[in-house]
N, C-alpha and C positions, 0 to 999 in steps of 0.2 A: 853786610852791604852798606849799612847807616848804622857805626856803631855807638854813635853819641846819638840819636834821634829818639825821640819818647812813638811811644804805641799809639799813642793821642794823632802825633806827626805823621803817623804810617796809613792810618786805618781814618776810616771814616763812618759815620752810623748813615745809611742813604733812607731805609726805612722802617718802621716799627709797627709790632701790633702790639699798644700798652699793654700791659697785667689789665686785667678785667674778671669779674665771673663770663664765663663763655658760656650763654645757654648751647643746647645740640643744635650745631650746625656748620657752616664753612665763614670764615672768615677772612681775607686775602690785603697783603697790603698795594699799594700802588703798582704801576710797571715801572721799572725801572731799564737805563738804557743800558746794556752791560759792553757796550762797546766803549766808555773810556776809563775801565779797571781791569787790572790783569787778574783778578780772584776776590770771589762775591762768597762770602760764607753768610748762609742761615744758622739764626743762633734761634733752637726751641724752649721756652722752660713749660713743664707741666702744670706747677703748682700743685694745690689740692686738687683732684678728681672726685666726682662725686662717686657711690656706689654703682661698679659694673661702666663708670664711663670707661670710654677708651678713646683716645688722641692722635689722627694720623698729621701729616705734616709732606708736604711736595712742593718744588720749583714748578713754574709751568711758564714757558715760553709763548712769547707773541710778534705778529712783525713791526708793531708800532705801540705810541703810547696808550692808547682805545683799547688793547687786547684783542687787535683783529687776527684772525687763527688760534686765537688761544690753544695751546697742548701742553699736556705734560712730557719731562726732561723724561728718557728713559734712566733710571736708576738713580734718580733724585727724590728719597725718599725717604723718611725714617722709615724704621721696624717700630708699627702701633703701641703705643705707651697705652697700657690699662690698668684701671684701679685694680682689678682679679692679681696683680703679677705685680702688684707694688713700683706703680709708675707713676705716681705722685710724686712731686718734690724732685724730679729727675732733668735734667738737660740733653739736648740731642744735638748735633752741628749735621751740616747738608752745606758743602764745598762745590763750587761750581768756578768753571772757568770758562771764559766767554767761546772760546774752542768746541765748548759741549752742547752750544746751540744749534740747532739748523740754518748755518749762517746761507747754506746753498740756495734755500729758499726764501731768505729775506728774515729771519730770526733775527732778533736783536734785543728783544727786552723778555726780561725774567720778572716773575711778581711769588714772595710766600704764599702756601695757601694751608689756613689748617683750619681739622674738621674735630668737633669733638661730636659721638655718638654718645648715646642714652645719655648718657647726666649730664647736668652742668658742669664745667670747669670752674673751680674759684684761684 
């Protein structure tokens, strides 16, 4: 389509959840609007997992910047990274396109959300 144009040119980073130790819990980035991108990819990395943690990861849509209605995308979702099953050190992607929202009902912004259970994440 742009065969001279850099990736840099293409893509853009709209949100992040830095590298951190993650104690057990859910952490989420911003809403974001997804109505002026034609494909929103979530990028997961694991990291180290502590003993017996495990790692979920889901899109969840809202109809405004606030998170009012907040819901989960159906089938925006990793398959649980756990330390049992050597899911440290691992990467996941979650593809979304503004089409997958509940646009009928006023859907419009997407926000990451991940949970790590029993351990900490570092």
């Amino acid at each position: 389509m742009f065969p001279n144009a850099k990736g840099s040119e293409l893509l853009s980073v709209l949100a992040t959840i830095d590298p951190a130790s993650q104690a057990v819990g859910t952490t989420s980035t911003g809403w974001i609007s997804a109505g002026n991108h034609h494909n929103l990819l979530a990028l997961i990395q694991s990291g180290a997992l502590g003993t017996n943690a495990t790692l979920d990861a889901k899109l969840q849509q809202a109809q405004d910047a606030s998170g009012t209605g907040a819901k989960d995308l159906t089938g925006k979702a990793i398959s649980q990274l756990t330390q049992a099953a050597s899911g440290s050190a691992k990467q996941a992607l979650i593809n979304l396109r503004p089409d997958d929202l509940d646009v009928t009902n006023g859907y419009a912004f997407v926000r990451l959300s991940v949970t790590v259970g029993v351990a900490a994440r570092l």
